[in-house]
TIVO-2410 file (N, C-alpha, C; in nm, 3 decimals):
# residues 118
REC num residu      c1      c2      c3 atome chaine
REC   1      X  -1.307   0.060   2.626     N      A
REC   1      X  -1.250   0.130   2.512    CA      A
REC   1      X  -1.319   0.081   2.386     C      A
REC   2      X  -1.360   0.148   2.310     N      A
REC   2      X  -1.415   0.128   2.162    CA      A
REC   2      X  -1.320   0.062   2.037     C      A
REC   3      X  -1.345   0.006   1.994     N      A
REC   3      X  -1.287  -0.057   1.897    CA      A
REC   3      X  -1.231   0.077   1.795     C      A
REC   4      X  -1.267   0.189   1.785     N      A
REC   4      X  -1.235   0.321   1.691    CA      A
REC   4      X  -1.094   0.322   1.780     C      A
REC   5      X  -1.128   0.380   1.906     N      A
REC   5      X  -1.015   0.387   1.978    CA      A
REC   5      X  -0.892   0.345   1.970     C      A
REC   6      X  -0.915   0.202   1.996     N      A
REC   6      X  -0.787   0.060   2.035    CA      A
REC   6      X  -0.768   0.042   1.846     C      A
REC   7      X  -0.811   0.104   1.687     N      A
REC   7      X  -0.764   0.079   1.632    CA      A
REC   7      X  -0.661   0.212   1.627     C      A
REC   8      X  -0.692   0.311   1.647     N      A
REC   8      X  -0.654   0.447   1.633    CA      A
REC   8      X  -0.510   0.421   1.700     C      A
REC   9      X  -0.504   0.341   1.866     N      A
REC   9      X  -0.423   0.372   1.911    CA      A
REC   9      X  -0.329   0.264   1.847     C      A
REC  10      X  -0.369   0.157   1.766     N      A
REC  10      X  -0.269   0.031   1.738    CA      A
REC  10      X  -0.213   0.152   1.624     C      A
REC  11      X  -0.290   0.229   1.514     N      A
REC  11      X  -0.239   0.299   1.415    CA      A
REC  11      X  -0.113   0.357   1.458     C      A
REC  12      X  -0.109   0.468   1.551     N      A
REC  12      X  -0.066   0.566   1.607    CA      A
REC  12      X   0.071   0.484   1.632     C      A
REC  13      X   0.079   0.357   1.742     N      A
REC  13      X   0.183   0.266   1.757    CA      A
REC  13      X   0.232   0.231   1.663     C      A
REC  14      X   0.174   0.158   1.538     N      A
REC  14      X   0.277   0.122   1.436    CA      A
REC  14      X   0.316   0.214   1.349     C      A
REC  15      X   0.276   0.324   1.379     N      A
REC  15      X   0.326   0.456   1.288    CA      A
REC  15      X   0.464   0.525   1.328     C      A
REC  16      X   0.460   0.499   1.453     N      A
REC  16      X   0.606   0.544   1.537    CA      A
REC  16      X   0.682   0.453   1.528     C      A
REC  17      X   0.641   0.332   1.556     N      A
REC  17      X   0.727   0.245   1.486    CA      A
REC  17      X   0.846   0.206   1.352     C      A
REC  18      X   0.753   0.258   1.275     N      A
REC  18      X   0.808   0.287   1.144    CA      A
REC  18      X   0.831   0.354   1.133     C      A
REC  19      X   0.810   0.480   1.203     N      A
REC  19      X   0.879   0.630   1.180    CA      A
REC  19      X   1.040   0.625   1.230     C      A
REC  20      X   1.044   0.580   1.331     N      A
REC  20      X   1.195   0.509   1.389    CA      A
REC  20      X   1.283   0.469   1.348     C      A
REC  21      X   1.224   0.361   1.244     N      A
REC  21      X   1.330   0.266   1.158    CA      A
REC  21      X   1.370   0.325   0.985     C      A
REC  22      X   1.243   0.396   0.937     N      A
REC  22      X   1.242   0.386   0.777    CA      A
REC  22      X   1.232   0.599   0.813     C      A
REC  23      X   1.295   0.549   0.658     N      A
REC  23      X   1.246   0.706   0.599    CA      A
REC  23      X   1.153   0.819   0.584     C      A
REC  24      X   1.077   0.748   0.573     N      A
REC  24      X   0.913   0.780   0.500    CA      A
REC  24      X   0.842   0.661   0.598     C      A
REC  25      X   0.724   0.739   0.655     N      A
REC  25      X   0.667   0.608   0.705    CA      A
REC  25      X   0.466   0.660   0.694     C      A
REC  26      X   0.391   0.607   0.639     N      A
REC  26      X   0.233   0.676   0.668    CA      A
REC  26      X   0.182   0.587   0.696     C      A
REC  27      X   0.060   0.632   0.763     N      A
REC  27      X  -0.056   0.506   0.753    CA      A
REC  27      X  -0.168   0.572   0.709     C      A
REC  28      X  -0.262   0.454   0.666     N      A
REC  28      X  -0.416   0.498   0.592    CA      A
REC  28      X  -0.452   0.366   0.497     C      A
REC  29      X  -0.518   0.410   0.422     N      A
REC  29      X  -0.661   0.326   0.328    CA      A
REC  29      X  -0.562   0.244   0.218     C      A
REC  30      X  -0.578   0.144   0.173     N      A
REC  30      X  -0.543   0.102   0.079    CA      A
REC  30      X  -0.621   0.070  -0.023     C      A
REC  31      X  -0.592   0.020  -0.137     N      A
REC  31      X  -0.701  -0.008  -0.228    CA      A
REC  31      X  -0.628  -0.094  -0.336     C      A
REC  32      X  -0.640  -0.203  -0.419     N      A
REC  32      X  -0.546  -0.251  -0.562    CA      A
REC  32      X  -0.605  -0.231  -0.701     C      A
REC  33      X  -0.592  -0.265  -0.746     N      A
REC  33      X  -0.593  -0.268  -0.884    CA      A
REC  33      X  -0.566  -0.345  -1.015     C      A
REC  34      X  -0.634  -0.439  -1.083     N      A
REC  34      X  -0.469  -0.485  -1.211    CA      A
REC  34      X  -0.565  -0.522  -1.364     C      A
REC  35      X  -0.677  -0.600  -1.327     N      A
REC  35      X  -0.760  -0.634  -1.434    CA      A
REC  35      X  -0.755  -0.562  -1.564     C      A
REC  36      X  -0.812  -0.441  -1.547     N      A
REC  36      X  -0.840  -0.358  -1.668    CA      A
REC  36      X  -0.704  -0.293  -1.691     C      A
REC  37      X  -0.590  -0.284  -1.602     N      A
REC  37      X  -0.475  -0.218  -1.659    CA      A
REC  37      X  -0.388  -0.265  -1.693     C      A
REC  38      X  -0.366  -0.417  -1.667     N      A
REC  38      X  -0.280  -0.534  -1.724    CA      A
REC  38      X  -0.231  -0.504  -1.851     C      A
REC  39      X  -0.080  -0.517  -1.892     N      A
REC  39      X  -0.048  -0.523  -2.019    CA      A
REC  39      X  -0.047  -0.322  -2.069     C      A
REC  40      X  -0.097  -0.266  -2.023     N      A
REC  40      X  -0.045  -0.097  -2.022    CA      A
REC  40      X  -0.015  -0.043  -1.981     C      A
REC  41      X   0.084   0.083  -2.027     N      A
REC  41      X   0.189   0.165  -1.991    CA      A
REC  41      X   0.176   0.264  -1.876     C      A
REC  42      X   0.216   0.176  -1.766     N      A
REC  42      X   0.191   0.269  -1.628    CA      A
REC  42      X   0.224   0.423  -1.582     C      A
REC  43      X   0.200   0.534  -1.525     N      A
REC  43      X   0.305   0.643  -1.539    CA      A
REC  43      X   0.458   0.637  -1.527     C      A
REC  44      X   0.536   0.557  -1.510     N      A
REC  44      X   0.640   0.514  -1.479    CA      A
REC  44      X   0.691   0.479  -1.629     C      A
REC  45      X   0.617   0.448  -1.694     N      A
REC  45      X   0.602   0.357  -1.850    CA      A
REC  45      X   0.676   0.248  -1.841     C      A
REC  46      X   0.686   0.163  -1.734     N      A
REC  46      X   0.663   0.055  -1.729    CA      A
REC  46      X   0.512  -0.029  -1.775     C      A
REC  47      X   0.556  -0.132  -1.837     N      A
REC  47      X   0.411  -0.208  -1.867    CA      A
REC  47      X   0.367  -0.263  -1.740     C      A
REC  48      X   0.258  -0.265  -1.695     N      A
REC  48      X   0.185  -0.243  -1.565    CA      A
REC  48      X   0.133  -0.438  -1.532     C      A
REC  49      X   0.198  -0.489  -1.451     N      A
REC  49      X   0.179  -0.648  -1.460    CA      A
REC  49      X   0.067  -0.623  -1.323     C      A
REC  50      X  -0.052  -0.725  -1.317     N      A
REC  50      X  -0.134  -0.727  -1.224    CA      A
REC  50      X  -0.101  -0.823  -1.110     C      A
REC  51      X   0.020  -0.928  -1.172     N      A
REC  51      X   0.113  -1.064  -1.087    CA      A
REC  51      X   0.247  -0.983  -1.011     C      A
REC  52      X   0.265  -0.841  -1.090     N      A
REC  52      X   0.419  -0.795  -0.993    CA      A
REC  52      X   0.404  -0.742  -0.814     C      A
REC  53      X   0.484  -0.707  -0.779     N      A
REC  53      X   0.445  -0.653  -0.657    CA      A
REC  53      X   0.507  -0.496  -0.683     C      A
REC  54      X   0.394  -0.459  -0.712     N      A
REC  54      X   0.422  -0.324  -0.749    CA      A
REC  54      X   0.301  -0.219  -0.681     C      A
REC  55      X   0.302  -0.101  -0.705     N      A
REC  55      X   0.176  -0.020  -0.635    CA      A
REC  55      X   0.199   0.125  -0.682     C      A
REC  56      X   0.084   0.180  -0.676     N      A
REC  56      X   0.126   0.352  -0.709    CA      A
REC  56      X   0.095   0.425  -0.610     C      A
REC  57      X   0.184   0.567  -0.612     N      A
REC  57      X   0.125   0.632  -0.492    CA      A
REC  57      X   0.146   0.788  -0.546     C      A
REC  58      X   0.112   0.874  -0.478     N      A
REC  58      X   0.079   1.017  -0.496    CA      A
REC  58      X   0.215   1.105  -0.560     C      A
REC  59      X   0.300   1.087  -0.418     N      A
REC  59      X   0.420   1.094  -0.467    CA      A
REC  59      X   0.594   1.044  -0.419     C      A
REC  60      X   0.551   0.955  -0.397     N      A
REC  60      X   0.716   0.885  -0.416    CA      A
REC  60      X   0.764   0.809  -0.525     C      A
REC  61      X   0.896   0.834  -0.526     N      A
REC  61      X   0.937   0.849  -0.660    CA      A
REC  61      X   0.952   0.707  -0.715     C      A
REC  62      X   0.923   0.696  -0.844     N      A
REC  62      X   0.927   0.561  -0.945    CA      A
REC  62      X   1.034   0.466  -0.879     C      A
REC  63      X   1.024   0.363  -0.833     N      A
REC  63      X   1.172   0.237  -0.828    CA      A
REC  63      X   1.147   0.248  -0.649     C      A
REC  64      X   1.080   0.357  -0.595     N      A
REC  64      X   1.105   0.345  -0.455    CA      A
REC  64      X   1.033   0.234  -0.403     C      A
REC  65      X   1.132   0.146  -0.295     N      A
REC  65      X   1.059   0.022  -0.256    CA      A
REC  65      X   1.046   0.048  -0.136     C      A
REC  66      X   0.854   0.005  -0.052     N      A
REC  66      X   0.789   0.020   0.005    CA      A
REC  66      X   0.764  -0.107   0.110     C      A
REC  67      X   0.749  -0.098   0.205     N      A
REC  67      X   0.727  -0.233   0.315    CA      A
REC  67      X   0.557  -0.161   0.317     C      A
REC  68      X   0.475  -0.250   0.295     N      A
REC  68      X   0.302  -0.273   0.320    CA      A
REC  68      X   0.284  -0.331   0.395     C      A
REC  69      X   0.194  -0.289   0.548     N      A
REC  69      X   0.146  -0.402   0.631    CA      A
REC  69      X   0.053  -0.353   0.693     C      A
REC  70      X  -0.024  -0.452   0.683     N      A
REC  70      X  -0.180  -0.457   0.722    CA      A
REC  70      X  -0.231  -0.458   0.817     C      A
REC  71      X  -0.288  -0.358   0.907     N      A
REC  71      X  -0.278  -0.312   0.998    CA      A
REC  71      X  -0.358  -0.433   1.071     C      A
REC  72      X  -0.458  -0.505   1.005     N      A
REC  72      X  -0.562  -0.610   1.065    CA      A
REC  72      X  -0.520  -0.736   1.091     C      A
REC  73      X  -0.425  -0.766   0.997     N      A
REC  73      X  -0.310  -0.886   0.981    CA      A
REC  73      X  -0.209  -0.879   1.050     C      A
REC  74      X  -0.128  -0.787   1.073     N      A
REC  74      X   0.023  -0.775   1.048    CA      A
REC  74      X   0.111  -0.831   0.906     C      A
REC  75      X   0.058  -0.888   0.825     N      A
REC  75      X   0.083  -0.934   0.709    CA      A
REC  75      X   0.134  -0.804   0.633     C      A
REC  76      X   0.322  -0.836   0.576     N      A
REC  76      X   0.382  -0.709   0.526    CA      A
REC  76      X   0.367  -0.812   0.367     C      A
REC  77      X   0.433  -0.699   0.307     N      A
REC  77      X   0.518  -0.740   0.147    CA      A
REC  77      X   0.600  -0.597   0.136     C      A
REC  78      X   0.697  -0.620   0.019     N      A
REC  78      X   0.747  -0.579  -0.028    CA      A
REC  78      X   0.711  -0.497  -0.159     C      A
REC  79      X   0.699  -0.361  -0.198     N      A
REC  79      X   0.633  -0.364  -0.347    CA      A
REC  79      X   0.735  -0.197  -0.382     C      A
REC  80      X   0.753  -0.222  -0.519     N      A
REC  80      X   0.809  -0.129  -0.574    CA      A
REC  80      X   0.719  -0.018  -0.619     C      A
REC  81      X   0.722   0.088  -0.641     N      A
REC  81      X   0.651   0.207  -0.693    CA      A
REC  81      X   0.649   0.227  -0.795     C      A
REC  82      X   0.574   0.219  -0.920     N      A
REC  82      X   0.560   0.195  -1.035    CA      A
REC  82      X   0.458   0.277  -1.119     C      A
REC  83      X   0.361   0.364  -1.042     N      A
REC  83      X   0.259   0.438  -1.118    CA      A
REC  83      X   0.213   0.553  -0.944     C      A
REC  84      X   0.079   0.602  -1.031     N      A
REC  84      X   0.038   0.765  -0.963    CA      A
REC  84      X  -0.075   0.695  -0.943     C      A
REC  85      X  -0.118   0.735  -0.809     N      A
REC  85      X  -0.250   0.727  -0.780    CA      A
REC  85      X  -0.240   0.671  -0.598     C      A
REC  86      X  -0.330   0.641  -0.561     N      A
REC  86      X  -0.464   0.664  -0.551    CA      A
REC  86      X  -0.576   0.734  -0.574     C      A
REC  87      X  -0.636   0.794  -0.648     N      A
REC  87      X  -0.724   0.929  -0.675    CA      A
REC  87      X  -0.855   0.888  -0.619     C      A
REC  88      X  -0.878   0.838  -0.480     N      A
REC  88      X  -1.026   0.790  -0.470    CA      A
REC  88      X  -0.988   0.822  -0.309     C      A
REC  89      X  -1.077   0.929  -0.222     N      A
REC  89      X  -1.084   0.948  -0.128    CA      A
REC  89      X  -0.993   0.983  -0.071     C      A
REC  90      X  -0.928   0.888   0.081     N      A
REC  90      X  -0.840   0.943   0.147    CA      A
REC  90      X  -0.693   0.821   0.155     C      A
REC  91      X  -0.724   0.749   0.067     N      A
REC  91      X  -0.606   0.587   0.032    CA      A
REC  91      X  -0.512   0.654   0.020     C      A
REC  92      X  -0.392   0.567   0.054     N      A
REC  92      X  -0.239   0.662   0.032    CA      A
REC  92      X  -0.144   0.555  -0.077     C      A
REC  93      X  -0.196   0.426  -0.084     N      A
REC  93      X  -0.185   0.326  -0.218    CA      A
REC  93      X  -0.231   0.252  -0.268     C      A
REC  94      X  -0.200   0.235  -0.372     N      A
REC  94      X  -0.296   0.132  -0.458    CA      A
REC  94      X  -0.175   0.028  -0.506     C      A
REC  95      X  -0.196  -0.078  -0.423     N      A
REC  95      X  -0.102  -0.213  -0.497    CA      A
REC  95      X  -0.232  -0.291  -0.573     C      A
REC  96      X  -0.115  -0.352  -0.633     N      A
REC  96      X  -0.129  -0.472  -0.805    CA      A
REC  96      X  -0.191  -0.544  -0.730     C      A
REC  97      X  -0.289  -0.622  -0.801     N      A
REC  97      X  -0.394  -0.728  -0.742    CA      A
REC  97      X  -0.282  -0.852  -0.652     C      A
REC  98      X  -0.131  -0.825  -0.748     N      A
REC  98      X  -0.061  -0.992  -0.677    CA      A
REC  98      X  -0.015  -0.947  -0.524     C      A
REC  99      X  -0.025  -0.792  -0.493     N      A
REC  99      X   0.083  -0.764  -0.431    CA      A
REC  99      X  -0.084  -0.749  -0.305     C      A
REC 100      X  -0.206  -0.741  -0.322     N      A
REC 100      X  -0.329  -0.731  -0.236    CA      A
REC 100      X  -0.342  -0.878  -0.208     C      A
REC 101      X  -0.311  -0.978  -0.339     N      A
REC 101      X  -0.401  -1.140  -0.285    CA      A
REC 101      X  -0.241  -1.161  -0.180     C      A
REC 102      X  -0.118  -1.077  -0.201     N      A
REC 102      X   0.007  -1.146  -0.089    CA      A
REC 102      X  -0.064  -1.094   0.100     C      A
REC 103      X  -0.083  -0.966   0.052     N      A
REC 103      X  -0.166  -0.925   0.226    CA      A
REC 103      X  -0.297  -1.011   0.266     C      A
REC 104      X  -0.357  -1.046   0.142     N      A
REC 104      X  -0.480  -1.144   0.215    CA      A
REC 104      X  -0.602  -1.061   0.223     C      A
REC 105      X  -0.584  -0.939   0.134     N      A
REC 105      X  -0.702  -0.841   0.146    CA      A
REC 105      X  -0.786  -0.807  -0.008     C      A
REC 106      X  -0.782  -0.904  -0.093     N      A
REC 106      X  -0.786  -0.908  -0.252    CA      A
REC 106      X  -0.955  -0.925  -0.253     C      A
REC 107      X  -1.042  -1.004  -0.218     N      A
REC 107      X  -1.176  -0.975  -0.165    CA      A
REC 107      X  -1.213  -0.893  -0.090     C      A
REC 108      X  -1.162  -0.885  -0.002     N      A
REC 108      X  -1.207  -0.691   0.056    CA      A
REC 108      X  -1.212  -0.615  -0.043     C      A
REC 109      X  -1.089  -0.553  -0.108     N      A
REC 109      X  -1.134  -0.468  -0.181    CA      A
REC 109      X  -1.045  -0.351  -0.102     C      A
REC 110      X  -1.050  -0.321  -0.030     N      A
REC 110      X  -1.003  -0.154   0.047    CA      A
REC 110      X  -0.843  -0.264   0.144     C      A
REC 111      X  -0.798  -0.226   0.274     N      A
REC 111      X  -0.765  -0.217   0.413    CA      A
REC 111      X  -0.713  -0.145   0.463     C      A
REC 112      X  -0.725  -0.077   0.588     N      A
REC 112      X  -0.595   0.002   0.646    CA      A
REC 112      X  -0.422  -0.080   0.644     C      A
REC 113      X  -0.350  -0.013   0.596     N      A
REC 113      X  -0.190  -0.017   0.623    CA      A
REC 113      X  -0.117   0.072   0.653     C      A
REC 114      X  -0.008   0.015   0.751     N      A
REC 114      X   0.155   0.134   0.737    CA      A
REC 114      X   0.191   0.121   0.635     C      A
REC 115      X   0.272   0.243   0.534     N      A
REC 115      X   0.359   0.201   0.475    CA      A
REC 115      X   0.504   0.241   0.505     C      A
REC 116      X   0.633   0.175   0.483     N      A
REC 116      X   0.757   0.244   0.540    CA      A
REC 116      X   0.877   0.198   0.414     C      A
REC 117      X   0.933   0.313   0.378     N      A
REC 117      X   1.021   0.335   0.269    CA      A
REC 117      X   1.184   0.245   0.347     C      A
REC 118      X   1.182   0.149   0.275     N      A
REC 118      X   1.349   0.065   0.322    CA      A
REC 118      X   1.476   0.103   0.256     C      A
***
C-alpha cells in the first residue's frame, strides 16, 4: 500500500470519527498566521493576538470553538474562531502562530488536520 493510500485511509478514519461525536467535523490543509497581523482588528473585530489560540475559517461562526488535530501527530488543541480565511488554495484553517507552535507544526508552515466543532 502507498503511503497516499494509508494517509487517505487514516483521513477518511478520523473523519468518521469526528463525524460521530461533534457537529461539524472536516479534514484538510492547514496553514497559521500572526506576525504581520498582531495587534489588528480581526473580522470578528477582535484585536487579533498571535499568542491566543484562535484561527479563522471560511465559515463558522465568530466564538465557535474548534478541536484541531494533526493528522501526522495526533496532537489536538483547542482554538476559538475569531477571523475569515483561509484564502490560499484548498486549507480549511488558518490558526494563530501560538495555536500552530501548540500542534508542533509552526516550522512547517502548512499540515493536514481534522477539525471537529465541541
Amino acid at each position: 500500500m502507498t503511503k497516499r493510500i494509508v494517509i487517505a485511509a487514516v483521513s477518511a478514519a478520523t473523519l468518521l470519527a469526528f463525524s460521530a461525536s461533534a457537529a461539524y467535523a472536516q479534514c484538510g490543509g492547514a496553514s497559521w498566521y500572526g506576525p504581520g497581523f498582531h495587534g489588528k482588528t480581526s473580522a470578528s473585530g477582535e484585536v487579533f493576538n498571535q499568542n491566543a489560540m484562535t484561527a479563522a475559517h471560511r465559515t463558522l461562526p465568530f466564538g465557535t470553538k474548534v478541536e484541531v488535530t494533526d493528522q501526522s501527530t495526533g496532537k489536538s488543541v483547542e482554538v476559538t474562531i475569531n477571523d475569515r480565511g483561509p484564502f490560499v488554495g484548498k486549507r480549511i484553517i488558518d490558526l494563530s502562530k501560538g495555536a500552530a507552535a501548540a500542534l508542533g507544526f509552526q516550522n512547517k508552515g502548512v499540515t493536514s488536520v481534522c477539525i471537529a466543532q465541541r
